[in-house]
Predicted model as a PDB file, atoms N, CA, C, CB and O in Angstrom, pLDDT in the B-factor column:
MODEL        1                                                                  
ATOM      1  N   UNK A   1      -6.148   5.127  10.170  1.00 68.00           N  
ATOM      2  CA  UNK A   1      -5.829   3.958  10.985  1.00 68.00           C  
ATOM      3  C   UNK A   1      -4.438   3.463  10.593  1.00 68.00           C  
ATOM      4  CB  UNK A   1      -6.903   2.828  10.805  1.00 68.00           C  
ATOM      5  O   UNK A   1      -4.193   3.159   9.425  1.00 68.00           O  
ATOM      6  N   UNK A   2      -3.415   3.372  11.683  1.00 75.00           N  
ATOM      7  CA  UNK A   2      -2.275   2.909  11.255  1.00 75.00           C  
ATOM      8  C   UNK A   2      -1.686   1.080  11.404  1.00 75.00           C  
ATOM      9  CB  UNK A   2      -1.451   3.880  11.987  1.00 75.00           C  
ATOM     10  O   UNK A   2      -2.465   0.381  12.053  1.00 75.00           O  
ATOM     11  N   UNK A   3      -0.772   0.560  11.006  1.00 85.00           N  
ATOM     12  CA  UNK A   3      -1.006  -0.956  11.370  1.00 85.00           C  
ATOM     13  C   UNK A   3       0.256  -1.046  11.479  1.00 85.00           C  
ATOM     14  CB  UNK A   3      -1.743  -2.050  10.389  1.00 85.00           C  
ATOM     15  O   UNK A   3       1.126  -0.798  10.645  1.00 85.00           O  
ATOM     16  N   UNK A   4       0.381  -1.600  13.093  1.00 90.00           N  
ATOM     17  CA  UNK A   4       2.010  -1.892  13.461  1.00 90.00           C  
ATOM     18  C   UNK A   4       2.281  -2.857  13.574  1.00 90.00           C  
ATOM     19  CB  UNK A   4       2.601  -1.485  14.478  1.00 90.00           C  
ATOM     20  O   UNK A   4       1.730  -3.653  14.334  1.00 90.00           O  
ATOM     21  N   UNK A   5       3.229  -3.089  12.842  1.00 92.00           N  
ATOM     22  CA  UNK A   5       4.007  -4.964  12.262  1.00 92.00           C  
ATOM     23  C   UNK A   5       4.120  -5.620  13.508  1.00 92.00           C  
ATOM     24  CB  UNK A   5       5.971  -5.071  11.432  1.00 92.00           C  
ATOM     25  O   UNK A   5       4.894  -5.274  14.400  1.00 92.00           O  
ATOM     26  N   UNK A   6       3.055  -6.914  13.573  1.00 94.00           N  
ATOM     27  CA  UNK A   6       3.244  -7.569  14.420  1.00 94.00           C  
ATOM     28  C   UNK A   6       3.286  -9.006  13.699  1.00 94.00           C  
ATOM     29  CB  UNK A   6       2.346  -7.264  15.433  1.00 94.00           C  
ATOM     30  O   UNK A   6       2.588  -9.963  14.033  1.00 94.00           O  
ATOM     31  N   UNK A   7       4.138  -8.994  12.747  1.00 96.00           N  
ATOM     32  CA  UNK A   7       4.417 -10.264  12.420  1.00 96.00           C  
ATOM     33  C   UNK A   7       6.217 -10.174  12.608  1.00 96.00           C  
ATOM     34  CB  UNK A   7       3.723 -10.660  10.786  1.00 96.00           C  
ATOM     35  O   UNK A   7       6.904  -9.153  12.653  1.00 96.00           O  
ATOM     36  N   UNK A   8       6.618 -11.473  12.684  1.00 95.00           N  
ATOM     37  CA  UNK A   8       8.063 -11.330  13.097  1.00 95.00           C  
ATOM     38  C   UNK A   8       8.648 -12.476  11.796  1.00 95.00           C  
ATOM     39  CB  UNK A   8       8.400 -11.866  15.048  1.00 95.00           C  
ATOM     40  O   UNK A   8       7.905 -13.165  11.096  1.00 95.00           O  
ATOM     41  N   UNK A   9       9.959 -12.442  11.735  1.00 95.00           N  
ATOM     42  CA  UNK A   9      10.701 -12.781  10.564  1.00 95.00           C  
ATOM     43  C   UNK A   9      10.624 -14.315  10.521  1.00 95.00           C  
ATOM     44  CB  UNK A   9      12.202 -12.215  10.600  1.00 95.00           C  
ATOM     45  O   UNK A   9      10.658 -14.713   9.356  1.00 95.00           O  
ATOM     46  N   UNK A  10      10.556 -15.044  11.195  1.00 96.00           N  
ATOM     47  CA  UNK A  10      10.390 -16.812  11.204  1.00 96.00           C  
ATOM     48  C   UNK A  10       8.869 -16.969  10.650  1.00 96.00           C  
ATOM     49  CB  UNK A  10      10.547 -17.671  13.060  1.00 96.00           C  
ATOM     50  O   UNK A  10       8.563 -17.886   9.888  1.00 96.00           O  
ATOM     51  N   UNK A  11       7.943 -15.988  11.105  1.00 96.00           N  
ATOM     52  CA  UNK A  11       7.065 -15.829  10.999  1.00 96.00           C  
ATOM     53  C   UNK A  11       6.377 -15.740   9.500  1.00 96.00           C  
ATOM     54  CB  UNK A  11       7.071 -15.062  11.732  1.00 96.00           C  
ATOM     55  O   UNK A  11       5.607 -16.468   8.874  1.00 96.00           O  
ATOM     56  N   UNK A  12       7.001 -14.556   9.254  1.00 96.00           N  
ATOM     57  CA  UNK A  12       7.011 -14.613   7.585  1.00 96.00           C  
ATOM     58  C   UNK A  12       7.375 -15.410   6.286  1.00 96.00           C  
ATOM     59  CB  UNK A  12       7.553 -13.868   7.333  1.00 96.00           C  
ATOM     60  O   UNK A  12       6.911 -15.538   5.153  1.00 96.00           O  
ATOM     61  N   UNK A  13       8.657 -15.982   7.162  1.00 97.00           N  
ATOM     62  CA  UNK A  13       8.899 -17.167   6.261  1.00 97.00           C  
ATOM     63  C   UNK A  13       8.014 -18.499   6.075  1.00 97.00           C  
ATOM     64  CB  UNK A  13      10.087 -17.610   6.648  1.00 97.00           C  
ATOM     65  O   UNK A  13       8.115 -19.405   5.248  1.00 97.00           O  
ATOM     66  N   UNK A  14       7.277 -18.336   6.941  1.00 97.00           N  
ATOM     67  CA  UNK A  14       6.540 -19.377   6.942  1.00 97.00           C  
ATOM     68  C   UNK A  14       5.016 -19.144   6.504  1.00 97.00           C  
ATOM     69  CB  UNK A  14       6.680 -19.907   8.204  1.00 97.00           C  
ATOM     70  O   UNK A  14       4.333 -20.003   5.946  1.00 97.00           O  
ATOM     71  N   UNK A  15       4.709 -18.223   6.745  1.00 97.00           N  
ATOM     72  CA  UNK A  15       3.585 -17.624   5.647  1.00 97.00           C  
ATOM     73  C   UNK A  15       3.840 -17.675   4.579  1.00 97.00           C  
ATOM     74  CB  UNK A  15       3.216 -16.393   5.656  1.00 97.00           C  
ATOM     75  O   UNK A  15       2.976 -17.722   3.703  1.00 97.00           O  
ATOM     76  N   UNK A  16       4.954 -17.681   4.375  1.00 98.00           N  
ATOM     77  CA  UNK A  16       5.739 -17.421   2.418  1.00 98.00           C  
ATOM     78  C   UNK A  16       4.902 -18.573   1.739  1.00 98.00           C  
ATOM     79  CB  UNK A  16       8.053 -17.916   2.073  1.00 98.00           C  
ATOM     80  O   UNK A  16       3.994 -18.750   0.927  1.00 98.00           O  
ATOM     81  N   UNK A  17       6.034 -19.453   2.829  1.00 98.00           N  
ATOM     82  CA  UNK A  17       6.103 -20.927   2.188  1.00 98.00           C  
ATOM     83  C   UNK A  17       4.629 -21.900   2.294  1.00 98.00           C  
ATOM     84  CB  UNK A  17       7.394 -21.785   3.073  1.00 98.00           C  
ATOM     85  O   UNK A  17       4.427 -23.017   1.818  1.00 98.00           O  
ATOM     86  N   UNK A  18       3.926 -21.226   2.913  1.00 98.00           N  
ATOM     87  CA  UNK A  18       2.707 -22.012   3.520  1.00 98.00           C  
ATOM     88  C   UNK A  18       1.562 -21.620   2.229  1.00 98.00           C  
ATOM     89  CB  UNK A  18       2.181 -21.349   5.366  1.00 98.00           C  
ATOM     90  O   UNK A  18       0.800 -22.380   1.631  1.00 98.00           O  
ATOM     91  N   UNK A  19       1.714 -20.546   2.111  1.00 97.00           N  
ATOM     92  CA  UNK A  19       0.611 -19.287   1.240  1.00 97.00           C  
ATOM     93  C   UNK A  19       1.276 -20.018  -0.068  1.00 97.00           C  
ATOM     94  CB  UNK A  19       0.955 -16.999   1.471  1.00 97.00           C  
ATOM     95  O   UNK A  19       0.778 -21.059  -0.496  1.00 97.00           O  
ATOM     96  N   UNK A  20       2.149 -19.566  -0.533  1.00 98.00           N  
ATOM     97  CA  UNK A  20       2.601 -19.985  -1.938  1.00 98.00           C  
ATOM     98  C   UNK A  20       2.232 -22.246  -2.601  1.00 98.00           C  
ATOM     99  CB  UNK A  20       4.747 -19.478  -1.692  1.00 98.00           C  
ATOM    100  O   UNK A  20       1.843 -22.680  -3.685  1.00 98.00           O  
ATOM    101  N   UNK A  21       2.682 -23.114  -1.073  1.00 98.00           N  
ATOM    102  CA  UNK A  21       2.423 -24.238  -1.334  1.00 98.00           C  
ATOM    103  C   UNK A  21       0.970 -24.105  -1.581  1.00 98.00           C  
ATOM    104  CB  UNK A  21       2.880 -25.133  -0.377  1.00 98.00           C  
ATOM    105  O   UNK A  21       0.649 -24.453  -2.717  1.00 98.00           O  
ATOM    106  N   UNK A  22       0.266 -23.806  -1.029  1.00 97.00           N  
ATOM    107  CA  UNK A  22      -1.486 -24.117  -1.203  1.00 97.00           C  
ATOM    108  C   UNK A  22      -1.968 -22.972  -2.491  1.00 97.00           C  
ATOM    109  CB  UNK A  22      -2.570 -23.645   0.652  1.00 97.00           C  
ATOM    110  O   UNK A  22      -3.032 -23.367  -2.967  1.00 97.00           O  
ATOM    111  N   UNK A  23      -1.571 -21.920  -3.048  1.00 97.00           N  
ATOM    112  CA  UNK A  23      -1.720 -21.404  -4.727  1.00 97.00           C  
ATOM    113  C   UNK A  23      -1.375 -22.410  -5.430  1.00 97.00           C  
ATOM    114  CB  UNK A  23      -0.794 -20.168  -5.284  1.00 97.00           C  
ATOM    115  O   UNK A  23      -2.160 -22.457  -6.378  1.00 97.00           O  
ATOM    116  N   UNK A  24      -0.486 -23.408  -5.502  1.00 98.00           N  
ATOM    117  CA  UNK A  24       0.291 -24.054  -6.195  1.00 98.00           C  
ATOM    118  C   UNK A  24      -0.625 -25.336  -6.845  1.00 98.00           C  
ATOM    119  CB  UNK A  24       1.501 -24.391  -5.312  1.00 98.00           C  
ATOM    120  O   UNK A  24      -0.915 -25.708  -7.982  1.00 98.00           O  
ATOM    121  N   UNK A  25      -0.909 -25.794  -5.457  1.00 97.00           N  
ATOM    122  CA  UNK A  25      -1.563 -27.122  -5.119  1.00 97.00           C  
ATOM    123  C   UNK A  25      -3.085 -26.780  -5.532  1.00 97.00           C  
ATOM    124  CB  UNK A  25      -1.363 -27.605  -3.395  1.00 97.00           C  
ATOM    125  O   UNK A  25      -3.755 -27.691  -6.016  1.00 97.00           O  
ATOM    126  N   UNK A  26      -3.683 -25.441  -5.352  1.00 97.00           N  
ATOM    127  CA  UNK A  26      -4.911 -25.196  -6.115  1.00 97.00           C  
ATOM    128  C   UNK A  26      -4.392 -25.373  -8.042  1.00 97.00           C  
ATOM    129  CB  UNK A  26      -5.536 -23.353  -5.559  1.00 97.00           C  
ATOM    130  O   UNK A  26      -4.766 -26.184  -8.889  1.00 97.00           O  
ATOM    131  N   UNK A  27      -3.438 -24.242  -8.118  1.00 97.00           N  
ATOM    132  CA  UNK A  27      -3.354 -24.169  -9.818  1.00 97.00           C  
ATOM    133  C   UNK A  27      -2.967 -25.796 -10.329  1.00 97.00           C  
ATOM    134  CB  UNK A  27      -1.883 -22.889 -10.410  1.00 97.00           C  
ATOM    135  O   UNK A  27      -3.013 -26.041 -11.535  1.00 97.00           O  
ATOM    136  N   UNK A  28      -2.781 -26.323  -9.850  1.00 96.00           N  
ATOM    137  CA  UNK A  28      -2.866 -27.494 -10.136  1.00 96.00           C  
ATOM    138  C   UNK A  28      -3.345 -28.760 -10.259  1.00 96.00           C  
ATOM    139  CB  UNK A  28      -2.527 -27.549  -9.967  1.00 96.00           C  
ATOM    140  O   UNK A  28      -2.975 -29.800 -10.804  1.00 96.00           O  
ATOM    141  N   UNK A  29      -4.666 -28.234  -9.325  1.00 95.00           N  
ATOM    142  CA  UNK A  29      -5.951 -28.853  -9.265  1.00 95.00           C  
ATOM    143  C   UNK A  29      -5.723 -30.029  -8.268  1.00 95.00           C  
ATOM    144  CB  UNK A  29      -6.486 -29.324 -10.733  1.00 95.00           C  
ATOM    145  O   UNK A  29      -6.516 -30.952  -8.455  1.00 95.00           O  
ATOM    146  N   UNK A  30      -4.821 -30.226  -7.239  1.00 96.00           N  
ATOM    147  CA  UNK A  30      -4.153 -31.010  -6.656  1.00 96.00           C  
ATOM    148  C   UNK A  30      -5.091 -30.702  -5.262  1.00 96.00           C  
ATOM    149  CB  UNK A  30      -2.526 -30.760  -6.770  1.00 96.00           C  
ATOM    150  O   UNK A  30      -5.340 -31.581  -4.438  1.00 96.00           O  
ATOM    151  N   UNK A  31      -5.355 -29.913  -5.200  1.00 94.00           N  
ATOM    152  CA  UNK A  31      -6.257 -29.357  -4.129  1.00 94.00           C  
ATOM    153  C   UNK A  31      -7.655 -28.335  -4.786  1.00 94.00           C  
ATOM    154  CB  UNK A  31      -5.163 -28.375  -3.082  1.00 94.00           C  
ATOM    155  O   UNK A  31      -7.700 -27.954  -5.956  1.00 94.00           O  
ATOM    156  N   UNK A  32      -8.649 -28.049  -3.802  1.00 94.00           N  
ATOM    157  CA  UNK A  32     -10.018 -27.577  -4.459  1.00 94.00           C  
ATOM    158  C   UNK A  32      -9.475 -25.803  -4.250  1.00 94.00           C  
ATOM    159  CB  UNK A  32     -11.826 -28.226  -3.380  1.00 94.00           C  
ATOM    160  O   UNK A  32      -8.932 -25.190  -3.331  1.00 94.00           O  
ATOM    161  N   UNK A  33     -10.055 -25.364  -5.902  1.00 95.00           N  
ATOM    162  CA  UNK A  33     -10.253 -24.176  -5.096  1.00 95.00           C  
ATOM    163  C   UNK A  33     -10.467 -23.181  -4.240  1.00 95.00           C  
ATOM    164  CB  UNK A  33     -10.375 -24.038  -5.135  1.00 95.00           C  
ATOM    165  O   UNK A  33     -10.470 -21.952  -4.311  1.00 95.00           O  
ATOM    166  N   UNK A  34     -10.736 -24.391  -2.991  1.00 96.00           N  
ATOM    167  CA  UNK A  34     -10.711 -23.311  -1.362  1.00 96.00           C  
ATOM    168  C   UNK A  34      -8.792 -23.136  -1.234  1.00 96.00           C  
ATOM    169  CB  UNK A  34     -11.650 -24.611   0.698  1.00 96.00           C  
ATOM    170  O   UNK A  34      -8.403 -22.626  -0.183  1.00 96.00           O  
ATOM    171  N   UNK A  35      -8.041 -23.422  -1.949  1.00 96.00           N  
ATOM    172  CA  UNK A  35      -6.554 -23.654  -1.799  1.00 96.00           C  
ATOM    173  C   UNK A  35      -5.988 -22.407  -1.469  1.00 96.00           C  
ATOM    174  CB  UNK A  35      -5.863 -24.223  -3.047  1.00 96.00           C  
ATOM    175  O   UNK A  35      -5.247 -22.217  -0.504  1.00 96.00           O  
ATOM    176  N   UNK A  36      -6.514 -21.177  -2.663  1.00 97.00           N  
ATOM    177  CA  UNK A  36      -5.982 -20.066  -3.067  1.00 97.00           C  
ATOM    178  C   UNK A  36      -6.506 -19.294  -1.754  1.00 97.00           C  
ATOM    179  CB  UNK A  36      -6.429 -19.568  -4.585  1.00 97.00           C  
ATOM    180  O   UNK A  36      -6.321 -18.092  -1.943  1.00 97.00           O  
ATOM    181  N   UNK A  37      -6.999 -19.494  -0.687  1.00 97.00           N  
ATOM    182  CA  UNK A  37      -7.089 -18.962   0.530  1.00 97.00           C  
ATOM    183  C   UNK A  37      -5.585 -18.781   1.053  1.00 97.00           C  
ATOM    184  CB  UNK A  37      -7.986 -19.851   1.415  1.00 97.00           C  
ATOM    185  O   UNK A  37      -5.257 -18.207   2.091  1.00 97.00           O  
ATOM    186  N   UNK A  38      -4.731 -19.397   0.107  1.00 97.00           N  
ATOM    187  CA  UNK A  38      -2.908 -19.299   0.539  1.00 97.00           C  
ATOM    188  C   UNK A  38      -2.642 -17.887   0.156  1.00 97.00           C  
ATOM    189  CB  UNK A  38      -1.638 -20.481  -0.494  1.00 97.00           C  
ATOM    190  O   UNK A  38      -1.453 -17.574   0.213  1.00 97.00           O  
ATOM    191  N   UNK A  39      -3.555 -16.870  -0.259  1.00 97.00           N  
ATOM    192  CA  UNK A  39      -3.442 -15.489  -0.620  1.00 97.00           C  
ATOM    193  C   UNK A  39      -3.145 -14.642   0.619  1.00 97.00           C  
ATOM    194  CB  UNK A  39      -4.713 -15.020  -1.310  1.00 97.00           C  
ATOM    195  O   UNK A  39      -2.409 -13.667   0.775  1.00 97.00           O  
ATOM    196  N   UNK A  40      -4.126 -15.469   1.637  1.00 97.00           N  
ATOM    197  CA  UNK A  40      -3.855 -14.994   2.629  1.00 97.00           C  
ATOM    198  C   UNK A  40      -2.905 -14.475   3.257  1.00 97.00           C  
ATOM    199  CB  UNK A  40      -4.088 -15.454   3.034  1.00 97.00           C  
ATOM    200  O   UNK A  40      -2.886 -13.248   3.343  1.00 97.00           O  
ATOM    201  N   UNK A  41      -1.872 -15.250   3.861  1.00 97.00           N  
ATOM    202  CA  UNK A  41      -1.070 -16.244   4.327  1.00 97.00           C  
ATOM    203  C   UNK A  41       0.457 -15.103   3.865  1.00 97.00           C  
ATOM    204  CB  UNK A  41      -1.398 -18.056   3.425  1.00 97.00           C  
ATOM    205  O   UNK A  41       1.370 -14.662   4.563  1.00 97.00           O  
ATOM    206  N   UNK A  42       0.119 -14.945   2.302  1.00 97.00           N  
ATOM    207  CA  UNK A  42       0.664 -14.111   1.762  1.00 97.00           C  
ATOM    208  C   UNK A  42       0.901 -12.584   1.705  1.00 97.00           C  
ATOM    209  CB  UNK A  42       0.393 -14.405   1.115  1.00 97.00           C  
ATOM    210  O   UNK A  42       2.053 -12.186   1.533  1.00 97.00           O  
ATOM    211  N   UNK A  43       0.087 -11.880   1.812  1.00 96.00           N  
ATOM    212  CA  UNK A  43      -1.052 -10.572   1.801  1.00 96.00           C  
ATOM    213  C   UNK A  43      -0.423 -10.791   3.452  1.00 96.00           C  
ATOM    214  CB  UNK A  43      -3.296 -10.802   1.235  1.00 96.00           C  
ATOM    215  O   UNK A  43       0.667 -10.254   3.258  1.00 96.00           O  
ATOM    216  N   UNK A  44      -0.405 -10.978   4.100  1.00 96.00           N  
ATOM    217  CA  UNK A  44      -0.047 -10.569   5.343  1.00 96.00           C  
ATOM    218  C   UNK A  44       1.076 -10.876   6.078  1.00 96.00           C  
ATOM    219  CB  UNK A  44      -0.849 -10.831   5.984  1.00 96.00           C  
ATOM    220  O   UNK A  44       1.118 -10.574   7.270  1.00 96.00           O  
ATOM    221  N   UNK A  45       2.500 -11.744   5.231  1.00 96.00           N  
ATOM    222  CA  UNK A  45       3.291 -11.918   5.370  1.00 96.00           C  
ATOM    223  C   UNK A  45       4.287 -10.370   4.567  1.00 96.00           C  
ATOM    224  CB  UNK A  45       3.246 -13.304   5.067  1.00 96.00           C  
ATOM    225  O   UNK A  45       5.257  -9.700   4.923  1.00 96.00           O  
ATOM    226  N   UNK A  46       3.791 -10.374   3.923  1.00 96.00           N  
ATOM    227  CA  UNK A  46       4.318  -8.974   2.796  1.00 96.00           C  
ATOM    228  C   UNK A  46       4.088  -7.583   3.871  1.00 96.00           C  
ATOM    229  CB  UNK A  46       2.951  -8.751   0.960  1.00 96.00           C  
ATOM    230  O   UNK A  46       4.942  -6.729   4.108  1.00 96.00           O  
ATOM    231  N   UNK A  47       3.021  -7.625   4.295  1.00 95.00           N  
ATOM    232  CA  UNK A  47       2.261  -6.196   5.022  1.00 95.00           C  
ATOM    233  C   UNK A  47       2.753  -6.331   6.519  1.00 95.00           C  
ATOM    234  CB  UNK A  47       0.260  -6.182   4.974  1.00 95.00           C  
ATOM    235  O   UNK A  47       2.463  -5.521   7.399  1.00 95.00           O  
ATOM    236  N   UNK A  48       3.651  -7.627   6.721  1.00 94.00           N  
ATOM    237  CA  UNK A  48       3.885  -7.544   8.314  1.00 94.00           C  
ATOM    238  C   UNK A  48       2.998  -7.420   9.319  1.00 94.00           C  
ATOM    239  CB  UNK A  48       4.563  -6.604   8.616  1.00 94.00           C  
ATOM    240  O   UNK A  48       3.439  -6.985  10.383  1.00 94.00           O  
ATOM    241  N   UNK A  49       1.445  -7.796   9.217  1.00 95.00           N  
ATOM    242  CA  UNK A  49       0.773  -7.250  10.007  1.00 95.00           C  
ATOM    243  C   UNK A  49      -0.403  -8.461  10.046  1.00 95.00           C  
ATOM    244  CB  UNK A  49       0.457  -5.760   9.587  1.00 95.00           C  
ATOM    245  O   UNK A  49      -0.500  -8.999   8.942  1.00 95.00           O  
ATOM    246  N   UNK A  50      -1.152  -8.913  10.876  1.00 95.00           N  
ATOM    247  CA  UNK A  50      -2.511 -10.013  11.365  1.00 95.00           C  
ATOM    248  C   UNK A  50      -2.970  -9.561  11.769  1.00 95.00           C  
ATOM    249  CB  UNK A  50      -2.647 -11.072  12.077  1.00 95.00           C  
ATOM    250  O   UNK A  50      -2.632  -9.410  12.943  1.00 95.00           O  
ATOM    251  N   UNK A  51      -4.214  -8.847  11.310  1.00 94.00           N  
ATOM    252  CA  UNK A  51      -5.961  -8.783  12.115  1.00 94.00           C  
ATOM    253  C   UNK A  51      -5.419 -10.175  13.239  1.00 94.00           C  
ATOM    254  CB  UNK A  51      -7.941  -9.392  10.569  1.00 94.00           C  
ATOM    255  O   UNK A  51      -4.919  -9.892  14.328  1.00 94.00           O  
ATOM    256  N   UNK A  52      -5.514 -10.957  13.007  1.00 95.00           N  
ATOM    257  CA  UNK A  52      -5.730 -12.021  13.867  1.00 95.00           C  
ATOM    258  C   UNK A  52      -5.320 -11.769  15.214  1.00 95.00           C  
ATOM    259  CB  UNK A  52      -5.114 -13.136  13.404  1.00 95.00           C  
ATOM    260  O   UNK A  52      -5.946 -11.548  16.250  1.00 95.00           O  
ATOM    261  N   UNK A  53      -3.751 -11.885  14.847  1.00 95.00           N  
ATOM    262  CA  UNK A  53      -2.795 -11.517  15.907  1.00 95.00           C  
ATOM    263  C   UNK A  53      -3.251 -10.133  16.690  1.00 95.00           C  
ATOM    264  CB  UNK A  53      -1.319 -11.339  15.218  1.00 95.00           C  
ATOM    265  O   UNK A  53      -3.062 -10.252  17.901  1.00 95.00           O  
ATOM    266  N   UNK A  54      -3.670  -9.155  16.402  1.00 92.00           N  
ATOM    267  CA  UNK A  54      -3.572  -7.483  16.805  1.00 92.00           C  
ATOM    268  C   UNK A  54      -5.146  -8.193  17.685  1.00 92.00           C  
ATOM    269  CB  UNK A  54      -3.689  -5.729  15.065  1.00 92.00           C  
ATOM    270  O   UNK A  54      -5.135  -7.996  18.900  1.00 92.00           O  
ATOM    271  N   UNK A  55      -6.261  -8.871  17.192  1.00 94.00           N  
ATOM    272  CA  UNK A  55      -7.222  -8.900  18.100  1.00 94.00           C  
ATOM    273  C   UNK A  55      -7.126  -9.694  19.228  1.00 94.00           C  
ATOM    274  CB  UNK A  55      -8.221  -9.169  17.559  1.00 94.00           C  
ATOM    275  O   UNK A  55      -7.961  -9.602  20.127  1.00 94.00           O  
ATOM    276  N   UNK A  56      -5.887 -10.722  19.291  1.00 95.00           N  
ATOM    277  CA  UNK A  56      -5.799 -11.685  19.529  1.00 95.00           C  
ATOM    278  C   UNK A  56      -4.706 -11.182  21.111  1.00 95.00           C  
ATOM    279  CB  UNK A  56      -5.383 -12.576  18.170  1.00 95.00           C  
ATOM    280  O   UNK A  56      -4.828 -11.776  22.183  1.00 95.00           O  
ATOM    281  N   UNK A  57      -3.547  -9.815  20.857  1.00 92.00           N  
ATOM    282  CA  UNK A  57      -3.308  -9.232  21.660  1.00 92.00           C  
ATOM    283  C   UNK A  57      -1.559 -10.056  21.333  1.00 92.00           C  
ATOM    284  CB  UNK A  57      -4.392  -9.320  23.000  1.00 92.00           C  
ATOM    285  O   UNK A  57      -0.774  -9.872  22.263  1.00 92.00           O  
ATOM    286  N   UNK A  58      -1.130 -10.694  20.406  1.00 93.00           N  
ATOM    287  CA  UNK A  58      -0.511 -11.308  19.857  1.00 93.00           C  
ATOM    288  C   UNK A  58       0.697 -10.552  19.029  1.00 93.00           C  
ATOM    289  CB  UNK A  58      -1.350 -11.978  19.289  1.00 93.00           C  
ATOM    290  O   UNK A  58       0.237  -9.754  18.212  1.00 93.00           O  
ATOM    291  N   UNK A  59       2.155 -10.620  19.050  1.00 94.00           N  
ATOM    292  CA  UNK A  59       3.160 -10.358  18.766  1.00 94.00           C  
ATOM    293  C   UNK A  59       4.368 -11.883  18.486  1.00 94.00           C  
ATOM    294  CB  UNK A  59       3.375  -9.349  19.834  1.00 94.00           C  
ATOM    295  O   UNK A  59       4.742 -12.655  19.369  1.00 94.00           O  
ATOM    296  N   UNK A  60       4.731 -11.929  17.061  1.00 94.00           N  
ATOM    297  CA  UNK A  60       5.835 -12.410  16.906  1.00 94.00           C  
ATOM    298  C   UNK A  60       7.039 -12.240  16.361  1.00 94.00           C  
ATOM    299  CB  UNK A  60       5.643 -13.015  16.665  1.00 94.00           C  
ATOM    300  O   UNK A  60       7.707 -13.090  15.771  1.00 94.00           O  
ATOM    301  N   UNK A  61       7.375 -10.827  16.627  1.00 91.00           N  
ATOM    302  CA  UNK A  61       8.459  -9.920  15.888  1.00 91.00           C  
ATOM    303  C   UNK A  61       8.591  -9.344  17.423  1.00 91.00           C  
ATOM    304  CB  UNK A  61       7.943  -8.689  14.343  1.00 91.00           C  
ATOM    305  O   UNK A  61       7.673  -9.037  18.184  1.00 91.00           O  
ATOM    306  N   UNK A  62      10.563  -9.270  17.738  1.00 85.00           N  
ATOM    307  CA  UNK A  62      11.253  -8.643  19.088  1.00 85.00           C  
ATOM    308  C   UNK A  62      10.955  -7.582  18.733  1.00 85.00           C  
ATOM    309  CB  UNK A  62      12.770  -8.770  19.512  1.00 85.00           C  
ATOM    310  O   UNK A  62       9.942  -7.184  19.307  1.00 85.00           O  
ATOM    311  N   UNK A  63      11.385  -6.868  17.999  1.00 83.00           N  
ATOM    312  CA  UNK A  63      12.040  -5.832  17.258  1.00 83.00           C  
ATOM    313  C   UNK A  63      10.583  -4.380  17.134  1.00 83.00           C  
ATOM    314  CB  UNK A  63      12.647  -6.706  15.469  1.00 83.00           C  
ATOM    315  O   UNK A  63      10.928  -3.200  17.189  1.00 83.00           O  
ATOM    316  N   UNK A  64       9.147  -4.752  16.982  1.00 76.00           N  
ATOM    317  CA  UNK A  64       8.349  -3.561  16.944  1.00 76.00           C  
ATOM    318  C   UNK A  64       7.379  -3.726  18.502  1.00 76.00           C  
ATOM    319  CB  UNK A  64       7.343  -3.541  15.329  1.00 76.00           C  
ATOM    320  O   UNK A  64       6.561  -2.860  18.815  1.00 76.00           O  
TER     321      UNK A  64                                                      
ENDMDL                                                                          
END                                                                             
């Protein structure tokens, strides 16, 4: 099974920043351990690619 990047670059940056604030805000107990669900966020900003988006029929990258 192959997985074609359907995440796009504004896109990613904002997974970065979204995924990394909520690890943060868990390790810090500032938020509940449902926080580190920011793994997510992450894990699929790196891999360029959303189950979500691909079922969803969804593209936010020009370029693939």
């Amino acid at each position: 099974m192959t997985f074609t990047a359907n995440i796009g670059s504004l896109d990613r940056v904002l997974r970065i920043i979204i995924g990394l604030a909520l690890i943060v805000l868990a390790a810090t107990g500032t938020l509940g351990i449902w926080a580190y669900i920011g793994a997510v966020p992450l894990i699929t900003a790196f891999v360029k690619f959303c189950p979500a988006y691909a079922l969803l029929g969804l593209r936010t990258c020009s370029d693939c």
